[in-house]
C-alpha positions, 0 to 999 in steps of 0.5 A: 266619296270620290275623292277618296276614290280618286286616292286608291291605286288602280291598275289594268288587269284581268281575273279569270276564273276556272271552274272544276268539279271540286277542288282537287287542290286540297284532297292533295293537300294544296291551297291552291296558291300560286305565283308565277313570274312567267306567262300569262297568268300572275297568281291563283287563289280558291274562290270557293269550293272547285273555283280557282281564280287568278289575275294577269298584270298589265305588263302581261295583258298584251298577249290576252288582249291581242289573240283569238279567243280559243287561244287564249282560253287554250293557254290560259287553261294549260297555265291553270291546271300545270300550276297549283300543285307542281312544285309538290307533284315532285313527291316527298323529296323534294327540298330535302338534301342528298350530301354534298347535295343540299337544297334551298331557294323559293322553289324548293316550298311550297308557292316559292315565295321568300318565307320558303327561300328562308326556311329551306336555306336554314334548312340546308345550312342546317343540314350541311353542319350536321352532315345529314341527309336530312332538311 
């Protein structure tokens, strides 16, 4: 057994856990998903029902580690709540194109993550062909 332990991959991190009264994320129609690249935080995901959780790699543990407790918390809260959500508190527009304006990247769907650079650069060639507003 502990050879087979000896095999897995560990790596320092760190799970936070935020606590709502419920899951506001999907009354907006949200997954609370996401995946930041800057900052502390990493990613959030749902626990359950008005839990988020979310985890900070190693390379940014420095920063958690180091400061006072109320700072951190401070931070690690402000992270939270600007995250699930903000690329679609843009309102209904967002992604679309507005010729010779047109629209695609990661950021422009939902979590940012490559399925959405995929969709939304076929999108906006898509639209650029037909000369349309549309996405």
């Amino acid at each position: 057994m502990l050879g087979s332990l000896r095999r897995h991959r560990h790596a320092l991190a760190s799970k936070e856990v935020f606590a709502y009264p419920d899951s506001f994320w999907e009354a907006q129609g949200q997954n609370g998903s996401a995946y930041a690249e800057t900052g502390v935080l990493g990613g959030t995901w749902p626990q359950r029902e008005g839990i988020l959780s979310a985890l900070v790699p190693a390379e940014r543990l420095a920063p958690l580690l180091a400061g006072p407790p109320e700072l951190v918390e401070s931070e690690l809260i402000g992270e939270a709540v600007t995250r699930p959500g903000d690329v679609m508190a843009v309102g209904p527009l967002h992604g679309s194109h507005e010729p010779p304006f047109y629209v695609g990247g990661s950021d422009q769907w939902v979590c940012g993550y490559m399925e959405g650079a995929v969709r939304t650069g076929r999108g906006a060639a898509s639209a650029a062909l037909r000369g349309s507003a549309e996405g």
